[in-house]
PDB file of N, CA, C and O in Angstrom, chain B, residues numbered from 101:
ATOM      1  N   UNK B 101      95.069  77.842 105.283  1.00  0.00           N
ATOM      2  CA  UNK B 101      95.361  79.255 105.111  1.00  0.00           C
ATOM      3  C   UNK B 101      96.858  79.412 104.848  1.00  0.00           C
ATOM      4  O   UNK B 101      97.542  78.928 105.750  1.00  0.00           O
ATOM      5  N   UNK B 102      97.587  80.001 103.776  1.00  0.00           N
ATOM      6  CA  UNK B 102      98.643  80.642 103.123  1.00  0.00           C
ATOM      7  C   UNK B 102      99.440  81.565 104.699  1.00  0.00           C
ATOM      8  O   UNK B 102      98.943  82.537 105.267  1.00  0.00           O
ATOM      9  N   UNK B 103     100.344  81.080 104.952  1.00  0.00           N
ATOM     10  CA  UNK B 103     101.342  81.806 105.924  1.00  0.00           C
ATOM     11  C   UNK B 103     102.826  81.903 104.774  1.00  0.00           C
ATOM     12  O   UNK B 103     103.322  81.113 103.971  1.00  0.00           O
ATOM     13  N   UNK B 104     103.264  83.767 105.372  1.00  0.00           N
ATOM     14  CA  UNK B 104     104.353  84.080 104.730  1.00  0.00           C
ATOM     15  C   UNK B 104     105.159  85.154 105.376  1.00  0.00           C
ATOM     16  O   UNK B 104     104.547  86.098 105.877  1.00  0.00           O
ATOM     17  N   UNK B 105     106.285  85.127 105.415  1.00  0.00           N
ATOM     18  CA  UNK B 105     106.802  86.185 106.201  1.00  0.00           C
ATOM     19  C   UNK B 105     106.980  87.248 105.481  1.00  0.00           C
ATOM     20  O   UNK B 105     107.563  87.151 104.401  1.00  0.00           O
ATOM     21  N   UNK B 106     106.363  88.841 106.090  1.00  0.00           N
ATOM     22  CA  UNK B 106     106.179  89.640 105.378  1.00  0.00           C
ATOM     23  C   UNK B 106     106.598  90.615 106.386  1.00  0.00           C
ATOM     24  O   UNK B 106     106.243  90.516 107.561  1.00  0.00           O
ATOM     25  N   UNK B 107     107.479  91.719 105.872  1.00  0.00           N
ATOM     26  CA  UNK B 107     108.713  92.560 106.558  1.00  0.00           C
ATOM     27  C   UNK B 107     108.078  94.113 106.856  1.00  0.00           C
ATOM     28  O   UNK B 107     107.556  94.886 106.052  1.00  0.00           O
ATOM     29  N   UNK B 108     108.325  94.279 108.337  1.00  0.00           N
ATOM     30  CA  UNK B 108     107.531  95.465 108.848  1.00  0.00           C
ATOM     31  C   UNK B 108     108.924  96.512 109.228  1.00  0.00           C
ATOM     32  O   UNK B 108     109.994  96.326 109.809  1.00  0.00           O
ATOM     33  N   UNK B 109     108.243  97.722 108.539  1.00  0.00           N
ATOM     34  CA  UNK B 109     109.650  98.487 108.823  1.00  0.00           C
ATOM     35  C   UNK B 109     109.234  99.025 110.590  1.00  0.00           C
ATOM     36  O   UNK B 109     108.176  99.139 111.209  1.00  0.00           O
ATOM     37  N   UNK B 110     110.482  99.220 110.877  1.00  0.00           N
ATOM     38  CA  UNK B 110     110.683  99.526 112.707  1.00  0.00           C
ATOM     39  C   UNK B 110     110.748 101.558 112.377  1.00  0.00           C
ATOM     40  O   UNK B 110     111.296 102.471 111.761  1.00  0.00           O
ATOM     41  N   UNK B 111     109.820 101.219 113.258  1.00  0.00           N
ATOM     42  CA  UNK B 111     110.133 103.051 113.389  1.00  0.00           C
ATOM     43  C   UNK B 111     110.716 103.772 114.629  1.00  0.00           C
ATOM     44  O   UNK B 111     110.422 103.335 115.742  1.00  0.00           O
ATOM     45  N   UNK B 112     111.766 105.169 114.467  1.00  0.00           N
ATOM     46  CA  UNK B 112     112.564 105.481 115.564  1.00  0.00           C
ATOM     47  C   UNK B 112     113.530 104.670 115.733  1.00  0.00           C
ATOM     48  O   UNK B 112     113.912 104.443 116.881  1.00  0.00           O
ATOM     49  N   UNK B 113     114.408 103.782 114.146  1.00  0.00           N
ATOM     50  CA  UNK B 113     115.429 103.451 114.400  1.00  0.00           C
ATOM     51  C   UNK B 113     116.523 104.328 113.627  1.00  0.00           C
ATOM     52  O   UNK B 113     117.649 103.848 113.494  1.00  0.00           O
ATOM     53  N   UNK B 114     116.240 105.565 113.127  1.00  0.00           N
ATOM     54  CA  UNK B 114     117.340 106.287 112.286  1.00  0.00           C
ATOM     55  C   UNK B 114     118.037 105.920 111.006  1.00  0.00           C
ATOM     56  O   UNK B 114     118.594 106.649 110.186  1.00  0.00           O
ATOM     57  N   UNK B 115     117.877 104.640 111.028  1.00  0.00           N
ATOM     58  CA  UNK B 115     117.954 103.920 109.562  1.00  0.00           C
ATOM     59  C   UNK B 115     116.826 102.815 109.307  1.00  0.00           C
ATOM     60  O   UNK B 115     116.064 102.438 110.197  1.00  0.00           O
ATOM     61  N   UNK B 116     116.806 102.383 108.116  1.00  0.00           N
ATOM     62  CA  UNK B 116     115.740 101.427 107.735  1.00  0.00           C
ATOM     63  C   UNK B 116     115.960  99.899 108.813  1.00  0.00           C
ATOM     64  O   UNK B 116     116.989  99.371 109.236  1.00  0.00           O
ATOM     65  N   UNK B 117     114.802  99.611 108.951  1.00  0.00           N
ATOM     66  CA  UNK B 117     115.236  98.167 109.645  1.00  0.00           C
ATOM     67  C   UNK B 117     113.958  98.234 109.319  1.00  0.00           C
ATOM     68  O   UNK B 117     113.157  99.124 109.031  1.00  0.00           O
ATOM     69  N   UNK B 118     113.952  96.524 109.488  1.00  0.00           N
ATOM     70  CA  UNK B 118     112.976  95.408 108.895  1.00  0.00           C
ATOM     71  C   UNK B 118     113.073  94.468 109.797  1.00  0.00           C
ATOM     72  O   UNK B 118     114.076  94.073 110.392  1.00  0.00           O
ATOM     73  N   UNK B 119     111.519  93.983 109.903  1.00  0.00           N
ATOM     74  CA  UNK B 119     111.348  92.776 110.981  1.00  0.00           C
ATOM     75  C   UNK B 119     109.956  91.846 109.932  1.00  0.00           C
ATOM     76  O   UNK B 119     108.910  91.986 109.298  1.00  0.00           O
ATOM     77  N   UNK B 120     110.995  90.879 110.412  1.00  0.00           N
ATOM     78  CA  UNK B 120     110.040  89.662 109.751  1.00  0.00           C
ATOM     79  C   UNK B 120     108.864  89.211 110.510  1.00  0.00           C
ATOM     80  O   UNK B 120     108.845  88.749 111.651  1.00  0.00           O
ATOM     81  N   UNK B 121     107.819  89.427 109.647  1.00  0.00           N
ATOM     82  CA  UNK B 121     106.675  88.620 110.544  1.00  0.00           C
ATOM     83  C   UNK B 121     105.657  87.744 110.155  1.00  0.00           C
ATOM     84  O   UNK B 121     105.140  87.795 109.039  1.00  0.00           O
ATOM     85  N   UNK B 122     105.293  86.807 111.169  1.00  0.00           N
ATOM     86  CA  UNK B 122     104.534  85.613 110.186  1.00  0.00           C
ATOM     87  C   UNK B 122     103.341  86.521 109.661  1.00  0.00           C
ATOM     88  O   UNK B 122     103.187  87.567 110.292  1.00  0.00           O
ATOM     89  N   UNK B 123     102.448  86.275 108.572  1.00  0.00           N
ATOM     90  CA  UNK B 123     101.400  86.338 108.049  1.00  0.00           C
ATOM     91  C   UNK B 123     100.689  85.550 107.528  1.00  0.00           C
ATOM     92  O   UNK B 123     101.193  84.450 107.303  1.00  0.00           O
ATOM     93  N   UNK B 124      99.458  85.743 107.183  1.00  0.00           N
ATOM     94  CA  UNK B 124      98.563  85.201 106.990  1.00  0.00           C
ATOM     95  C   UNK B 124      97.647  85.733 105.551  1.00  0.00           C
ATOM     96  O   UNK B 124      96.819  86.598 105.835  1.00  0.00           O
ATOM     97  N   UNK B 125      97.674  85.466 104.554  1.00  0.00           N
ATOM     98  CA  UNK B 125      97.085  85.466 103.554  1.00  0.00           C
ATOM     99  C   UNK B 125      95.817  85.864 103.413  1.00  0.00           C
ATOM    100  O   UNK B 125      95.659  85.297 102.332  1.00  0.00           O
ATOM    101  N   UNK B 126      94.979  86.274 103.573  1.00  0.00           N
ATOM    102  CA  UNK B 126      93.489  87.122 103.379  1.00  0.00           C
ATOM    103  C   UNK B 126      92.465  87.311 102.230  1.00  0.00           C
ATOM    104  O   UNK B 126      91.275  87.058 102.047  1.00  0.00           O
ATOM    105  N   UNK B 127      93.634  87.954 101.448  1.00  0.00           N
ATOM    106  CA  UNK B 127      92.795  87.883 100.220  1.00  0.00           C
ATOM    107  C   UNK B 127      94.414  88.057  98.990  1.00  0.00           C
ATOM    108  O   UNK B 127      95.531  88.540  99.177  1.00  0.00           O
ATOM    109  N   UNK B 128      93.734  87.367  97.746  1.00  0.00           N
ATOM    110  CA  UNK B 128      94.753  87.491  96.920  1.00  0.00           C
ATOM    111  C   UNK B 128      94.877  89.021  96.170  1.00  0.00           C
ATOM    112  O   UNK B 128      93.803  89.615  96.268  1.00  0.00           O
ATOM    113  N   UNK B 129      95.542  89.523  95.708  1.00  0.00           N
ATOM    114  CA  UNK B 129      97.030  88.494  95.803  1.00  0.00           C
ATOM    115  C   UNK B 129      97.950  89.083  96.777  1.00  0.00           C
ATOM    116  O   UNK B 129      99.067  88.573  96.872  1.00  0.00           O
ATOM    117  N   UNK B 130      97.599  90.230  97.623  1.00  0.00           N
ATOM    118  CA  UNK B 130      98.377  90.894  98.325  1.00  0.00           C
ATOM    119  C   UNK B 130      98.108  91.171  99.382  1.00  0.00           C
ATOM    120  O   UNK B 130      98.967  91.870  99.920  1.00  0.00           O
ATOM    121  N   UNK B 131      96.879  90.834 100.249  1.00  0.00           N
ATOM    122  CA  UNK B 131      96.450  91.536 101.731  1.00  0.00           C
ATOM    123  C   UNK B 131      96.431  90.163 102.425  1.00  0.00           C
ATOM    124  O   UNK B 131      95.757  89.178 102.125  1.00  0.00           O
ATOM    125  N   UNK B 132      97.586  90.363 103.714  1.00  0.00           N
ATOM    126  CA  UNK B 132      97.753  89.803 104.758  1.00  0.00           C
ATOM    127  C   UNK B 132      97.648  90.096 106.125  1.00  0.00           C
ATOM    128  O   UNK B 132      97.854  91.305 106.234  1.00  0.00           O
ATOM    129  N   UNK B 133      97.391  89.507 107.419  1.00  0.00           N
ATOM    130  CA  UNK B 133      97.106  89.921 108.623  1.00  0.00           C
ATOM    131  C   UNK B 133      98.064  89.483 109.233  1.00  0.00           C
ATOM    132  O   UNK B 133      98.261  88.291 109.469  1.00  0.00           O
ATOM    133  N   UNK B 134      98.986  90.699 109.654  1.00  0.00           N
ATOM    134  CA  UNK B 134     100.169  90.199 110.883  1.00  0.00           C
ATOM    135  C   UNK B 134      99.841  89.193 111.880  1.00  0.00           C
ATOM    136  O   UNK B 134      98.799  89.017 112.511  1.00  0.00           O
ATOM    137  N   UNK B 135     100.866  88.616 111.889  1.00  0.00           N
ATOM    138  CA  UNK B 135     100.555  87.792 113.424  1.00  0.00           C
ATOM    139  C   UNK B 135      99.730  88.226 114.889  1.00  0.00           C
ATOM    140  O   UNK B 135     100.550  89.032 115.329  1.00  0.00           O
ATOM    141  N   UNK B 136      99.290  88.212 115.292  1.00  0.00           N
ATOM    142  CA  UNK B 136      99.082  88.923 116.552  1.00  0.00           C
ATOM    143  C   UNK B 136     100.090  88.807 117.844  1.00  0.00           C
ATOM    144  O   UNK B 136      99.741  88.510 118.986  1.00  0.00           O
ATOM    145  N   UNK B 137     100.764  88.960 117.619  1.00  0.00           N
ATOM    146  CA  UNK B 137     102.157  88.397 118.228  1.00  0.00           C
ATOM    147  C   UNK B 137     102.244  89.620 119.366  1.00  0.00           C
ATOM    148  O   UNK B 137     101.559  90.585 119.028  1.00  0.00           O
ATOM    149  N   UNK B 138     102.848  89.767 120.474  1.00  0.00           N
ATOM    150  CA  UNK B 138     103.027  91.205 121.604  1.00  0.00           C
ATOM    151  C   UNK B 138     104.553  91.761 120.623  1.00  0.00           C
ATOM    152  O   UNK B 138     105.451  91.000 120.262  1.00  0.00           O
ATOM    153  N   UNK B 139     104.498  93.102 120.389  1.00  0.00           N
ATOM    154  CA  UNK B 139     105.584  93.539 119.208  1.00  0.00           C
ATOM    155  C   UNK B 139     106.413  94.072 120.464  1.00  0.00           C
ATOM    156  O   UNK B 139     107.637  94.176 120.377  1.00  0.00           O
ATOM    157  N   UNK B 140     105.747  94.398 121.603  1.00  0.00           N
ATOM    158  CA  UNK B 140     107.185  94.879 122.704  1.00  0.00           C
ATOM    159  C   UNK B 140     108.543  93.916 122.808  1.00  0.00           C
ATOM    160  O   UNK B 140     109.758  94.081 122.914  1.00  0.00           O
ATOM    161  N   UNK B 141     107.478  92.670 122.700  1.00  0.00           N
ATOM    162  CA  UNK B 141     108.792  91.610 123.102  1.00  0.00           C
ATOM    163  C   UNK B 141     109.876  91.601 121.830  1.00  0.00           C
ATOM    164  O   UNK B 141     111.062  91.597 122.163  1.00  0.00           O
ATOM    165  N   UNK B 142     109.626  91.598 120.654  1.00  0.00           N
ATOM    166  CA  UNK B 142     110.137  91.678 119.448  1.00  0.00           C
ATOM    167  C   UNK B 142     110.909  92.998 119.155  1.00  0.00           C
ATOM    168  O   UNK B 142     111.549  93.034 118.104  1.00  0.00           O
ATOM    169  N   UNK B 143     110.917  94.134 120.008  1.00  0.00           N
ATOM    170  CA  UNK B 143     111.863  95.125 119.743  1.00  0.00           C
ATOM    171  C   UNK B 143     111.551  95.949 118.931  1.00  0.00           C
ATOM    172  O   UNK B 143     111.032  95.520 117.900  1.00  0.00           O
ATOM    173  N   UNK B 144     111.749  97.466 119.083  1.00  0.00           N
ATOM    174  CA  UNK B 144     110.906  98.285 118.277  1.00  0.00           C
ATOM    175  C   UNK B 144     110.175  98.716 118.045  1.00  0.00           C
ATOM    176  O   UNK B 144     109.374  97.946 118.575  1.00  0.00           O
ATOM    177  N   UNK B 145     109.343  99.750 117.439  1.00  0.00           N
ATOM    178  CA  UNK B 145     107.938 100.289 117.364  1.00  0.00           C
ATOM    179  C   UNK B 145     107.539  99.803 116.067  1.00  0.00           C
ATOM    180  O   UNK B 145     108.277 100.073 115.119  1.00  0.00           O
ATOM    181  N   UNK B 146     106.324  99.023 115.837  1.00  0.00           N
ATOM    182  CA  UNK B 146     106.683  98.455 114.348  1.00  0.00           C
ATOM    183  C   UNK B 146     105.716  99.888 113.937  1.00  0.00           C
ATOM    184  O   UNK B 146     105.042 100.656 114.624  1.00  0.00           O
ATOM    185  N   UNK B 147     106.017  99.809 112.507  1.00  0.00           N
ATOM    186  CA  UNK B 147     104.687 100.934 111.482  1.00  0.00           C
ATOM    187  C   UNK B 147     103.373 100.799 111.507  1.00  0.00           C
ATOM    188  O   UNK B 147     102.458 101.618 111.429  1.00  0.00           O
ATOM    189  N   UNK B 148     103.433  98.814 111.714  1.00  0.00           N
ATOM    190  CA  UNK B 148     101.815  98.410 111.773  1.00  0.00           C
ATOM    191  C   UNK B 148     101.595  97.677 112.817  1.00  0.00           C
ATOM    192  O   UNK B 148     102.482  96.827 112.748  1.00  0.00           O
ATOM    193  N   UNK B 149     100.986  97.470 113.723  1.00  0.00           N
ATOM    194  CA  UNK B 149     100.445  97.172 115.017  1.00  0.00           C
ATOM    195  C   UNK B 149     100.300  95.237 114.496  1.00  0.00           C
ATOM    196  O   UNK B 149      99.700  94.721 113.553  1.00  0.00           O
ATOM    197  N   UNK B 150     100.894  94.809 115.275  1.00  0.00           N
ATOM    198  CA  UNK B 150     100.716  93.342 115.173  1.00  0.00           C
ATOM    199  C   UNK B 150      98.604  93.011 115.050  1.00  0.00           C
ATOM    200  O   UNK B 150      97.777  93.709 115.637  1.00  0.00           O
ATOM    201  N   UNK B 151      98.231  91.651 114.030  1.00  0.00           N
ATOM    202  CA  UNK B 151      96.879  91.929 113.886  1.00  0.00           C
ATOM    203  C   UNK B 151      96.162  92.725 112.558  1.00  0.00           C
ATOM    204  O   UNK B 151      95.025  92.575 112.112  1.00  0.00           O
ATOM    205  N   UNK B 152      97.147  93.539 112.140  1.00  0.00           N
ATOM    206  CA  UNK B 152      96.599  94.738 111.407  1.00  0.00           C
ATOM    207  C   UNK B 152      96.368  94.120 109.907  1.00  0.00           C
ATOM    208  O   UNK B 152      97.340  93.613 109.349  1.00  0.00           O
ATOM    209  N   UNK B 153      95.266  94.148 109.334  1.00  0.00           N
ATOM    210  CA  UNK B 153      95.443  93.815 107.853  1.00  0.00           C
ATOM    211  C   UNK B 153      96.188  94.721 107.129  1.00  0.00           C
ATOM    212  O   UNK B 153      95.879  95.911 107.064  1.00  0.00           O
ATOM    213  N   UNK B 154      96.947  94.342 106.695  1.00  0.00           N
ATOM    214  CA  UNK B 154      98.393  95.374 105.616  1.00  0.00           C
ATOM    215  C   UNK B 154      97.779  95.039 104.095  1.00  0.00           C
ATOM    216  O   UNK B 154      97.146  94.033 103.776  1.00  0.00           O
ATOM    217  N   UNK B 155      98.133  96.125 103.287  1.00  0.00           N
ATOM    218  CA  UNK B 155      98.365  95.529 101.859  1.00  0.00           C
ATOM    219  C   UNK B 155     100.194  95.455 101.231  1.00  0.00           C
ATOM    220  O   UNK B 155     101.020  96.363 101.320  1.00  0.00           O
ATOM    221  N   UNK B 156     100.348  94.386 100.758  1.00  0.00           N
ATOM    222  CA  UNK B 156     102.134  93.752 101.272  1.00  0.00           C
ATOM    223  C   UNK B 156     102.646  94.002  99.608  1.00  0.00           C
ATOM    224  O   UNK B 156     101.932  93.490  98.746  1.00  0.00           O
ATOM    225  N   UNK B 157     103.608  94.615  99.262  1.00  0.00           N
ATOM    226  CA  UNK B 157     104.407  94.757  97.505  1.00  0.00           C
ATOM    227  C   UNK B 157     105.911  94.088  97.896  1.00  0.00           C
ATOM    228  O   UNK B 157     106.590  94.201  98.917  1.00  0.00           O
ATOM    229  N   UNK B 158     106.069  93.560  97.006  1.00  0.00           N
ATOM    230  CA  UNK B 158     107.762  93.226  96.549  1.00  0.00           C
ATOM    231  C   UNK B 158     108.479  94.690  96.632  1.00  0.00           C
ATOM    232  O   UNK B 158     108.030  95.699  96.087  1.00  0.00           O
ATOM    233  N   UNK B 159     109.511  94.636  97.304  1.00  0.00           N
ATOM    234  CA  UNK B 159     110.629  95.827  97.786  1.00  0.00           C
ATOM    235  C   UNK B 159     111.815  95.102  97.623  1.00  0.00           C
ATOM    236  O   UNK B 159     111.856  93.903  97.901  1.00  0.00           O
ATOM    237  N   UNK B 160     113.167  95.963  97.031  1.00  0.00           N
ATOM    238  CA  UNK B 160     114.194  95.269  96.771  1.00  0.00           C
ATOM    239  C   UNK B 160     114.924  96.264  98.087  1.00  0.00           C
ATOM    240  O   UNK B 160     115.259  97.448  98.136  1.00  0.00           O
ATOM    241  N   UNK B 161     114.972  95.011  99.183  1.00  0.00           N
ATOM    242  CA  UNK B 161     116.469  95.645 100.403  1.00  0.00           C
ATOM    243  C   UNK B 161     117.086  94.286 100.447  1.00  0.00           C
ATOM    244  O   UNK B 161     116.900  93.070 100.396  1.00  0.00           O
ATOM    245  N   UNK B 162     118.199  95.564 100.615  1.00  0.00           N
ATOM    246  CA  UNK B 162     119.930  95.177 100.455  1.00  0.00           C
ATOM    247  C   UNK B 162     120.055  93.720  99.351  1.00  0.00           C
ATOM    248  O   UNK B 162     120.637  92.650  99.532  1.00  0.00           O
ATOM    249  N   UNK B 163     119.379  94.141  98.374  1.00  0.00           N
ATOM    250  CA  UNK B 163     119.876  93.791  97.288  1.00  0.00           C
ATOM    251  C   UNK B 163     118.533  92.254  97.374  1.00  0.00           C
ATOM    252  O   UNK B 163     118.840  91.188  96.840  1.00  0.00           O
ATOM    253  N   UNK B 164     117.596  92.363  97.863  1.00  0.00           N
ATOM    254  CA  UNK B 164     116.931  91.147  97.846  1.00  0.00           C
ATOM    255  C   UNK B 164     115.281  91.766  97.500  1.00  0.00           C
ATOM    256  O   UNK B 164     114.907  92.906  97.773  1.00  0.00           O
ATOM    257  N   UNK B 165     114.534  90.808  96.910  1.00  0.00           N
ATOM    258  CA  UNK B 165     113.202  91.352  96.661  1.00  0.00           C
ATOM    259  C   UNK B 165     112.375  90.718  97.849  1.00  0.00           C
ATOM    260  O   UNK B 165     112.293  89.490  97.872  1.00  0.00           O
ATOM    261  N   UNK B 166     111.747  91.469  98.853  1.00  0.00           N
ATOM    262  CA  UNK B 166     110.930  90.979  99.880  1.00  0.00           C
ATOM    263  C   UNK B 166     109.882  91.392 100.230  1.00  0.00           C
ATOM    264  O   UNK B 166     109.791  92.617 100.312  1.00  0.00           O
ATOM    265  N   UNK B 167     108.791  90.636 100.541  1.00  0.00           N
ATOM    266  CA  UNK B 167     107.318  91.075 100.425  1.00  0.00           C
ATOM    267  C   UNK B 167     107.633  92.069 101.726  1.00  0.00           C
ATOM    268  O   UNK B 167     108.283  91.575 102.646  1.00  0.00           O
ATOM    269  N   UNK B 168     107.106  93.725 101.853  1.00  0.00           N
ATOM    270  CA  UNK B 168     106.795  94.351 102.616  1.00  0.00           C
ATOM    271  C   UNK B 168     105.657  95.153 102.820  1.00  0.00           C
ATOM    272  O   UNK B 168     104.950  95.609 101.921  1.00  0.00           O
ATOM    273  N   UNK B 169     105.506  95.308 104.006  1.00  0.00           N
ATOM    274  CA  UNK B 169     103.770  95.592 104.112  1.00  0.00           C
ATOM    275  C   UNK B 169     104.156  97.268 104.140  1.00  0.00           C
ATOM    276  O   UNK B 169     104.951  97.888 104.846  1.00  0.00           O
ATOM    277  N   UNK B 170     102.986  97.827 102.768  1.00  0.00           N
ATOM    278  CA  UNK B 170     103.039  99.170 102.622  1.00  0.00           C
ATOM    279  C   UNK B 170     102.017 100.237 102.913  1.00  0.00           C
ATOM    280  O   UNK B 170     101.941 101.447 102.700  1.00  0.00           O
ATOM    281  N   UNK B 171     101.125  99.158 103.583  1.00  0.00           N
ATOM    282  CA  UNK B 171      99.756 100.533 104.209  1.00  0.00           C
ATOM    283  C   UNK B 171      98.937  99.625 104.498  1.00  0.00           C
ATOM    284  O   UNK B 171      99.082  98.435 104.220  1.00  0.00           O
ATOM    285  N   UNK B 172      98.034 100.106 105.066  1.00  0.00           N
ATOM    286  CA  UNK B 172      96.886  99.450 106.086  1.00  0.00           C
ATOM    287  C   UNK B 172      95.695  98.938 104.596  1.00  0.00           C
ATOM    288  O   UNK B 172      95.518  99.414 103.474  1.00  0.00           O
ATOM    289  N   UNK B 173      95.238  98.038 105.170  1.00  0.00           N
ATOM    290  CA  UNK B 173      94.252  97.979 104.346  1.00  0.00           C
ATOM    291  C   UNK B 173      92.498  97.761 104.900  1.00  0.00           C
ATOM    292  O   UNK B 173      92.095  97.317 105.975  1.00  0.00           O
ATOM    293  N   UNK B 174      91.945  98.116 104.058  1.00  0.00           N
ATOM    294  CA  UNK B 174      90.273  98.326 104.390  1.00  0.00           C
ATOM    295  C   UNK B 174      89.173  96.921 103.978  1.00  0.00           C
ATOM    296  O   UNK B 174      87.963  97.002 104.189  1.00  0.00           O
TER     297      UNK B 174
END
């Protein structure tokens, strides 16, 4: 199985922040399942609940293109 780190925005930080998290590949070419990792320990409220199947797009932050997960997927 395809593992990739794929960037969860933190919510209730007043500016953008991003947290890297392992994933897991699902289906091509874009739906991955967060780690199931405890997200308290990791800091932050993430957008998507560790576990969650995301569907993940290329986003250009601070000047870099990085897979980020942009909505839940079904």
């Amino acid at each position: 199985m395809k593992t990739q780190i794929v960037y969860v925005k933190l919510m209730d930080e007043g500016i953008d922040v991003w947290r890297p998290v392992e994933s897991s590949l699902v289906a091509e070419p874009n739906i991955f399942r967060l780690a199931n990792t405890d997200s308290s320990t990791e800091g932050g409220t993430w957008e998507f609940r560790p576990g969650s199947l995301v569907e993940v797009e290329m986003k250009t932050i601070n000047d870099e293109e990085l897979p980020v997960a942009v909505r839940l997927s079904r």
